[in-house]
N, C-alpha and C positions, 0 to 999 in steps of 0.2 A: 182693653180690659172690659168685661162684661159689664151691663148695670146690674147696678143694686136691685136687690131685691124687697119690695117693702111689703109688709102683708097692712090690710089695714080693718081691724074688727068691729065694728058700730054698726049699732041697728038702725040709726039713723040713715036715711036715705040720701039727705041733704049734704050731713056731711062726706057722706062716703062719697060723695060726686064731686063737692069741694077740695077734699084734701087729694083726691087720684089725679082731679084735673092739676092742681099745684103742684103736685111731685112727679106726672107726666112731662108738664113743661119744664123740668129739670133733668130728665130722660133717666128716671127712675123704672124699674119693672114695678107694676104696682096689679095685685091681686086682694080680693075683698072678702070678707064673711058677715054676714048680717043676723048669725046669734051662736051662743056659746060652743056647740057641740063640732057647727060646720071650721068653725073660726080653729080651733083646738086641731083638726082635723086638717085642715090646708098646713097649721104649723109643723106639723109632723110631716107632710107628703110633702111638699114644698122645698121648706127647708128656707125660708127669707132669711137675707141676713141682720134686720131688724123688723119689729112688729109695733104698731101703732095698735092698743088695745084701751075699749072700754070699759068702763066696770060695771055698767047695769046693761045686761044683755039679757035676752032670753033664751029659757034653755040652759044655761050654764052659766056662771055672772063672769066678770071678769076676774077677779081673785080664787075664785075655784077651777078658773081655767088656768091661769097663772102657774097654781100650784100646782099643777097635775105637768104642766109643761117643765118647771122647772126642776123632776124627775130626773131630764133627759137631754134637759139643753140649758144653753146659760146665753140665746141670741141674747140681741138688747132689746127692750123692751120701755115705750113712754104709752104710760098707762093715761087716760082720759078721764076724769071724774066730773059730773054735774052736779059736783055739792061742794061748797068752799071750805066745810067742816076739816081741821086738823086729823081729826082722827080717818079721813078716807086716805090721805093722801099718807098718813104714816102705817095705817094697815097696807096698801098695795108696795109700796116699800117693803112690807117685812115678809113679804111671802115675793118678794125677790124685783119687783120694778125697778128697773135702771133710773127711772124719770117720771116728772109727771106732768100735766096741764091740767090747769083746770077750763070747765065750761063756761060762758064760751070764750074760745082762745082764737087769738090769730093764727091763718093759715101758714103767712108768711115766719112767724116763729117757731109753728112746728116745725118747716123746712129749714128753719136754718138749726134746729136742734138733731134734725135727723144729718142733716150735709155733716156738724160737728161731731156727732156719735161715729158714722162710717167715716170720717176721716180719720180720728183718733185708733179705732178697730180695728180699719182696715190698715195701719200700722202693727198691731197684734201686739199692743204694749212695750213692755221691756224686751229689748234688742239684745242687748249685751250676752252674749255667748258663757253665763258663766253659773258654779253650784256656790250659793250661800251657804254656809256649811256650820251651827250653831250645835250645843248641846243635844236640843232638844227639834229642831226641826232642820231639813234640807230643802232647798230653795233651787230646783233646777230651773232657770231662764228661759234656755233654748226650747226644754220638753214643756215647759210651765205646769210642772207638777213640782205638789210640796209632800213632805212625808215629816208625820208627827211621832219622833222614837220608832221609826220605822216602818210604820204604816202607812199607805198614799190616804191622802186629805183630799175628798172634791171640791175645789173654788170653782164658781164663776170667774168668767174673766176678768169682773171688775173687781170681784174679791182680792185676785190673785196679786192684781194691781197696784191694790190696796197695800197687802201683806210685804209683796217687795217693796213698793215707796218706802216702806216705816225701819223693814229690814238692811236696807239697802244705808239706813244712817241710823242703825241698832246705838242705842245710848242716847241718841238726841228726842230732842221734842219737834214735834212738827204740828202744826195750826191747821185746822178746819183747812182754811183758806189755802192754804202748801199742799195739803193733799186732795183739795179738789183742782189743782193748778196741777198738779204732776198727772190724776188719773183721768178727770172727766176734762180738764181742759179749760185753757184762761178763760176759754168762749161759751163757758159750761153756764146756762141761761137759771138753774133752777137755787134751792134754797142749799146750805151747808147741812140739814138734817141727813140727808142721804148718805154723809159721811161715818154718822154716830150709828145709823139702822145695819151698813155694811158691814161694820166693825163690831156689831154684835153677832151678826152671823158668821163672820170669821172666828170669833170668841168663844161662840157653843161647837165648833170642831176644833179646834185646837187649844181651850184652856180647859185644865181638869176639873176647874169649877167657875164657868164664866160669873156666875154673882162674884166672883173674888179674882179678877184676873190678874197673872202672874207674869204672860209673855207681852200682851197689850197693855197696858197700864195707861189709866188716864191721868192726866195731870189737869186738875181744877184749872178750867180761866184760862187756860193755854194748850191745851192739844193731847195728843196721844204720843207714848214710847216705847221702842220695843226693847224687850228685855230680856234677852238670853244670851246665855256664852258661848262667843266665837270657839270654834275650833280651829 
């Protein structure tokens, strides 16, 4: 089996030298960009199967490259911030970051964050060979495509992952902590917020009015339910 692919984007020179040398001695492929436009650019030609990104870059920051990436691809992505403030780590979140670290981080937790991401991926989620089949939405497995009243719905993969954990026990409640253990993994290092950011952007494709959702419904103090009828 080939290695992984990691790309890794910081204009830092230090770290770029730091994190390639840790994830070489793990016998990762590891390729670098040292500011927004180049870094954007390797992602497209390349093609890693995860990308280690920062958010103050020059040239293009990291959340404007984010955005433009997540277009056209759903790799994974643990975004890097030098600022401990709430609001960086819940903006790179919303414009699609799988993960995040903050500055500065151990080297040796990025790598075990990245070793959990491609092993969980490199499974390609739900296995199960089968069509959920609701009112209002279809849930193919195998193709991992969903279609909303009949239209195809773009997920991420972690979206996708999301949507079937919740569908896959339509009527129950499921907890933060259940569906960061089915998608991201018992081993999953970072905060439960990643869960509620996810499930808004599954909410704005698939609820007719996310302020008011009808298929995700949260429930106060205990979790999210999904809510539509089995066909």
């Amino acid at each position: 089996m080939p290695a992984a692919k990691i790309l890794v984007i910081d204009d830092e020179q230090n770290i770029l030298n730091l994190v390639t040398a840790y994830l070489q001695a793990e016998n990762y492929t590891v390729s670098i960009a040292a500011d927004g436009p180049a870094g954007l650019k390797m992602a497209r030609t390349w093609k890693p199967d995860l990308i280690v990104l920062d958010v103050m870059l020059p040239g293009m920051d990291g959340i404007e490259l984010l955005t433009h990436l997540r277009r056209e691809s759903d790799v994974y992505v643990i975004m890097l911030t030098a600022k401990s403030e709430e609001i960086d780590k819940i903006v790179g979140l919303s414009v699609g970051a799988d993960d995040y670290l903050t500055k500065p981080f151990s080297p040796r937790e990025l790598v075990a964050r990245i070793k959990a991401a491609l092993r969980r991926y490199g499974a390609a989620g739900p296995s199960a060979n089968q069509t959920l089949l609701f009112r209002h939405l279809r849930i193919d497995t195998e193709a991992r495509r969903v279609w909303k009243d009949e239209l195809p719905v773009e997920l991420t993969a972690i979206e996708f992952d999301l949507l079937y954990a919740l569908a896959e026990h339509a009527g129950r409640v499921l907890s933060r902590e259940q569906l960061l253990e089915r998608v991201w993994g018992h081993d999953f290092y970072g905060e439960d917020r990643v869960v509620d950011v996810h499930l808004g952007h599954i909410r704005k494709k698939i609820e007719p009015d996310p302020a008011r959702p009808e298929l995700i419904v949260t429930v106060r103090g205990v979790g999210y339910r999904f809510e539509d009828d089995p066909l």
